[in-house]
C-alpha positions as CSV (number, residue, x, y, z in Angstrom):
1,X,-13.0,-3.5,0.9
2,X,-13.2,-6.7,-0.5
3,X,-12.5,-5.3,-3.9
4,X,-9.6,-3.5,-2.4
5,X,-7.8,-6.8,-1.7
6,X,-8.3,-8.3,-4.8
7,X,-6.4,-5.0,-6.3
8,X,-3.6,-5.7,-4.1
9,X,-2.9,-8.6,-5.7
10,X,-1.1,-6.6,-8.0
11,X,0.4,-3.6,-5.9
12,X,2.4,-5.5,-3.7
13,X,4.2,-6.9,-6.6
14,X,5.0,-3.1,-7.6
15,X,5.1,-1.5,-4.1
16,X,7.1,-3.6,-1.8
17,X,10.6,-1.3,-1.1
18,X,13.3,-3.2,0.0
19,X,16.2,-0.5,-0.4
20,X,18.1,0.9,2.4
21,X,16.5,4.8,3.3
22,X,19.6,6.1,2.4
23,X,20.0,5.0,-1.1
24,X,16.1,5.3,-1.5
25,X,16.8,9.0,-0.7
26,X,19.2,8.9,-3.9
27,X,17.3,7.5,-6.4
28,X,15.1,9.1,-9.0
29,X,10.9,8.1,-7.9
30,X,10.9,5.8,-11.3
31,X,13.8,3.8,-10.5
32,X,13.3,3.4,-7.0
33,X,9.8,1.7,-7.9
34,X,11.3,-0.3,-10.8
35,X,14.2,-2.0,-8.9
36,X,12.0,-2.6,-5.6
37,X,9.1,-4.2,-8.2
38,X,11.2,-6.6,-9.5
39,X,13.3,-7.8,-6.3
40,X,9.6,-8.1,-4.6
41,X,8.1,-10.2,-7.9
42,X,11.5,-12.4,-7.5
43,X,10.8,-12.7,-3.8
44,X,7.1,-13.7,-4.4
45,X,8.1,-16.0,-7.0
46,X,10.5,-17.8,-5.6
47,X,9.8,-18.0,-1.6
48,X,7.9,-21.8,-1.0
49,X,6.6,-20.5,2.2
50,X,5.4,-17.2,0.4
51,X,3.1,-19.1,-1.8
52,X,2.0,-21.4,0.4
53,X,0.6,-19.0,2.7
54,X,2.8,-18.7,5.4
55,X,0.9,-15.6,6.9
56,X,3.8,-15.1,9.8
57,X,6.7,-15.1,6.9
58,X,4.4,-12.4,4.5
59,X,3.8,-10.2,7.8
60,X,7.3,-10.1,8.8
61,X,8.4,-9.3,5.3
62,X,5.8,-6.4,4.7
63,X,6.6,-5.0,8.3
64,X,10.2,-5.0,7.5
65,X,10.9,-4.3,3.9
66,X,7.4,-2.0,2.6
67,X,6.2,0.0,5.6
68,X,9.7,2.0,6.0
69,X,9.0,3.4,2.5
70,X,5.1,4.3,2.4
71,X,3.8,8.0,3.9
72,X,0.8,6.6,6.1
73,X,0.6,9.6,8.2
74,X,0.0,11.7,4.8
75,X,-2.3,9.0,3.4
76,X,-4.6,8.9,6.8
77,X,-4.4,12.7,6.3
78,X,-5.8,12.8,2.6
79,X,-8.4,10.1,3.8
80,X,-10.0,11.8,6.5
81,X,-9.9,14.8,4.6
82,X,-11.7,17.8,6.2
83,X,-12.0,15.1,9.2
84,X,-8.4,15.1,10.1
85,X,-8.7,19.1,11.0
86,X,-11.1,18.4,13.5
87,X,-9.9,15.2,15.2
88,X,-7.7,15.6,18.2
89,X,-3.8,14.9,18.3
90,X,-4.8,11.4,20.1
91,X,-7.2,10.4,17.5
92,X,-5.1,11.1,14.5
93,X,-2.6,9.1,16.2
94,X,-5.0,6.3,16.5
95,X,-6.4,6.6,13.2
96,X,-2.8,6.3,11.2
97,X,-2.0,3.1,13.8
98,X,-5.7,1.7,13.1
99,X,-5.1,2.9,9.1
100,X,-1.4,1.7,8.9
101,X,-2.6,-1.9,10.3
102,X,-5.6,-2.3,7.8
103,X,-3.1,-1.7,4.8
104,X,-0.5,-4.5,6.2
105,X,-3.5,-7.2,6.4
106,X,-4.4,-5.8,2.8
107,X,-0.8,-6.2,1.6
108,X,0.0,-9.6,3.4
109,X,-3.3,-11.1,1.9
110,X,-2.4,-10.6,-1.1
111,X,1.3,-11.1,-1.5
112,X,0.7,-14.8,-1.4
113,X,-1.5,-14.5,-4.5
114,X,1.5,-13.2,-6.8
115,X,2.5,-15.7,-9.4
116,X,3.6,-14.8,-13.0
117,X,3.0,-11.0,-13.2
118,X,5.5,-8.6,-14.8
119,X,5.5,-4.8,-15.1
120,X,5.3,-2.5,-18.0
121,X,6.7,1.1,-17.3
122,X,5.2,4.2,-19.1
123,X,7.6,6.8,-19.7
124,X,8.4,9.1,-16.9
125,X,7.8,13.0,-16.4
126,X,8.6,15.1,-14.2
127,X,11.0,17.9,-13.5
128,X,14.4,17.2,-11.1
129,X,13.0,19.8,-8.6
130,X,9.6,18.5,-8.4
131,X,9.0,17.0,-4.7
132,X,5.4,15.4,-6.1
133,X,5.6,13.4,-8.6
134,X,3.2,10.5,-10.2
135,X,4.6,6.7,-11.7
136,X,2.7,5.3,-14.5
137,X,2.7,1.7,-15.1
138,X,0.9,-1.9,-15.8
139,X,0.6,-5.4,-14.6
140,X,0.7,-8.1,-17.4
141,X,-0.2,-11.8,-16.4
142,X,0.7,-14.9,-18.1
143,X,-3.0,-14.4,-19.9
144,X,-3.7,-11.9,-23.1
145,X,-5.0,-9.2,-22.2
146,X,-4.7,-9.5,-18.5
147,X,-3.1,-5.9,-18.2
148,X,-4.0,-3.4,-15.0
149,X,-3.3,0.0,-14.9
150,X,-1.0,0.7,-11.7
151,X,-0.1,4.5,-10.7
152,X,1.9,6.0,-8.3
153,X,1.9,9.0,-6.7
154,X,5.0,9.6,-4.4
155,X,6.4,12.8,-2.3
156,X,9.7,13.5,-1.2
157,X,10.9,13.9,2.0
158,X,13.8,14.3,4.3
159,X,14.6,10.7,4.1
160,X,13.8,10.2,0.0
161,X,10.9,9.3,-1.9
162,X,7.5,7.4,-0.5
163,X,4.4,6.4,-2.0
164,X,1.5,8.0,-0.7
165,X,-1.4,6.9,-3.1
166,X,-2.3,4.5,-5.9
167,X,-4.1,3.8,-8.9
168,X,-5.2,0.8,-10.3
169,X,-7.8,0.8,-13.3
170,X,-8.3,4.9,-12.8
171,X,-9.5,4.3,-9.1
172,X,-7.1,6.0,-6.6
173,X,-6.7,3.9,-3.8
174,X,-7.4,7.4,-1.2
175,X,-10.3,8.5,-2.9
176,X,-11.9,5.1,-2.5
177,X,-11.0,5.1,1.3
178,X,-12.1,8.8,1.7
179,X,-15.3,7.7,0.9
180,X,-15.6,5.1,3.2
181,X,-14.2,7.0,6.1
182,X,-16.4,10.0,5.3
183,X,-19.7,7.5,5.3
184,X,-18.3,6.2,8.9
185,X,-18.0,9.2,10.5
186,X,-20.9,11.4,9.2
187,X,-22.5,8.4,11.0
188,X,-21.0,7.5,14.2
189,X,-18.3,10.3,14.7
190,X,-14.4,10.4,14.0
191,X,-14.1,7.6,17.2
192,X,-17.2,5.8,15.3
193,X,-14.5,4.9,12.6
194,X,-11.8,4.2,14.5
195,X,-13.6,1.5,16.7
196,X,-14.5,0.2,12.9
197,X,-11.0,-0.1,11.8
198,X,-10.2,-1.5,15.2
199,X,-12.8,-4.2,15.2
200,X,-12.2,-4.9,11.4
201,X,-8.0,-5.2,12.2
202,X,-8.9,-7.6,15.3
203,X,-10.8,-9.8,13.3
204,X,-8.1,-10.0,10.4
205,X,-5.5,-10.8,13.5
206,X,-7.3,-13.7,14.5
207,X,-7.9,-14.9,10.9
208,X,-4.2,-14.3,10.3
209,X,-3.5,-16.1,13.4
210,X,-5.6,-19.5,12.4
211,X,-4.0,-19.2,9.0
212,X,-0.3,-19.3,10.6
213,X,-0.9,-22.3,12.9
């Protein structure tokens, strides 16, 4: 987990969304994740309160301008894996609130650590009926060869295009989890990992909370 945050230094400079649904809906995958990149490294860049660590200010801005435009439901779903089959209604409803939460702790951490990154784009692929399709870029920092591999993978929708899993330095960001959640509930059960995500989100509240004051 810990090495999880330390990655998200660099996707929430390349996955914060801050379009309106309906013109997200319009846009090609690639340049919906170009234009939100930069208007979320400008953001980072420039806010005072940002990079001092205002923790309520980061929240609030991840709660309102990223979460409309990321697929948690699928990525709890490709998580649990075979898991998600065999938990009830209620617990896959707990398990994407429990999920959903870890990721905006994640996010908030790090969106305070963003300072003079900028994004390389690889050429983009894909054909105009494809409803799966994968982003390829980098984060450079201010040092030489500084560079991390970022992917995307994003599905459309009914209300436009949403990322659904990442990939930075070949590691996609729902394999890593799937492991984790797999460990948890070969060992205490499918409520086993949900009372671990719960415990692990009220500690990060409280942290958050000290942070903020």
């Amino acid at each position: 987990m810990n090495m999880l945050k330390k990655i998200f230094v660099s996707l929430i400079a390349s996955s914060a969304l801050c379009l309106g649904v309906a013109h997200a809906a319009e846009e090609a995958p690639d340049v919906l994740v170009k234009r939100i990149s930069q208007e979320v490294l400008d953001v980072a860049k420039s806010d005072k309160d940002i990079q001092a660590g205002n923790q309520q200010k980061i929240l609030d801005l991840v709660e309102q301008k990223i979460l409309p435009y990321v697929d948690f439901q699928r990525m709890t779903e490709l998580a649990a894996g075979r898991n998600w089959r065999v938990a009830t209604p209620a617990q896959q409803q707990e398990l994407v609130k429990q999920f959903r939460s870890l990721l905006i702790y994640t996010y908030s951490g790090a969106l305070s650590q963003v300072k003079d990154q900028k994004i390389e784009y690889r050429p983009f692929r894909a054909d105009p009926a494809d409803t799966d399709v994968e982003v390829r870029s980098q984060v450079v920092t201010a040092r030489v060869g500084q560079a991390i591999q970022l992917n995307y993978r994003l599905g459309k929708g009914a209300d436009g295009w949403k990322i659904y899993d990442i990939n930075v330095l070949g590691a996609w960001l729902i394999e890593t989890y799937k492991g984790n959640f797999t460990a948890e509930i070969n060992k205490s059960g499918i409520d086993g990992l949900i009372k671990t995500l719960t415990d692990k989100n009220a500690k990060l509240a409280v942290s958050f909370a000290k942070k903020s004051t």
